[in-house]
N, C-alpha and C positions, 0 to 999 in steps of 0.2 A: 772838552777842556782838560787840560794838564792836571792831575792831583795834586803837582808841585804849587801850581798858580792859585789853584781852587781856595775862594773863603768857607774856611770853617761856620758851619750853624752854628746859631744862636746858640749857646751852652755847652758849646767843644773847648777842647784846650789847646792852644799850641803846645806843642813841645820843642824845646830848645837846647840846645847843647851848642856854646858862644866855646870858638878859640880867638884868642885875640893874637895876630901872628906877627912876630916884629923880627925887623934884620937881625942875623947872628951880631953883631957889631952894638947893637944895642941890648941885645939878650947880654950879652958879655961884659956890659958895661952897668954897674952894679947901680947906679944912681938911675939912669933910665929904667932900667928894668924892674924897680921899686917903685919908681914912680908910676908905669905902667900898670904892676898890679893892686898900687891904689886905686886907680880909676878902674882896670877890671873888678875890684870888689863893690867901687860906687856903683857900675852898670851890673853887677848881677842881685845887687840889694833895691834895685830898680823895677830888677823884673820880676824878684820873687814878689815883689808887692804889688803887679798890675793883674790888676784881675783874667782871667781867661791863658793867664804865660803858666806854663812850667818849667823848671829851668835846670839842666844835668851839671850848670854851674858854668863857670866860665874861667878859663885856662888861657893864661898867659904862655905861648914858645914861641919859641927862635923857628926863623921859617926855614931851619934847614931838619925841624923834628917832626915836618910835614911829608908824606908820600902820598905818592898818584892814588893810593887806594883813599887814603882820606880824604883826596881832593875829591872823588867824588860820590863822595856823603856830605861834599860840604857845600853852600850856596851862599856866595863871597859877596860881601855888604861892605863897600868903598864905607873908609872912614878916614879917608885922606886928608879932610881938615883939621885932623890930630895930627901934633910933631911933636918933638920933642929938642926940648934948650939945652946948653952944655953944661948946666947947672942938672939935669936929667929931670927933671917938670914938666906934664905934657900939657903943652897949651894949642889954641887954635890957631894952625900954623901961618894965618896972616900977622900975628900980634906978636911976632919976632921983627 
């Protein structure tokens, strides 16, 4: 079995390190990108308090401050039903 796939035993911990990756175009846009890392601070307050997570914290960038070397240390988790309004508030993007 893959050590990527593998469930940790009972009284392991994951360990986590969350970047939340967003178009330069909304990195740049000050109302998006605050609103962004309001909800990255709701989801890493999320995980500090689920028992068995640890968490290296969670990092809002613009996905042009990503390189091939990061990409693979990373294990990309679709969060496509987040958008963001022109108002820069991220809601779930059927509710526009």
């Amino acid at each position: 079995m893959d050590p990527v796939e593998a469930e940790l035993s009972h009284g392991e911990t994951y360990r986590l390190s969350v970047k939340v990756v967003i178009p330069v175009e909304a990195w740049l846009n000050d109302a998006i990108r605050q609103s962004v890392e309001v909800w990255a601070e709701s989801l890493e307050g999320g995980l500090k308090g689920t028992a068995g997570i640890e968490t290296d914290g969670v990092d809002v960038v613009a996905e042009d401050a990503i390189s091939l070397a990061d990409l693979r240390h990373l294990r990309r988790f679709e969060l496509e039903y987040r958008s963001y309004s022109s108002d820069g508030a991220m809601r779930p993007a059927d509710a526009e």
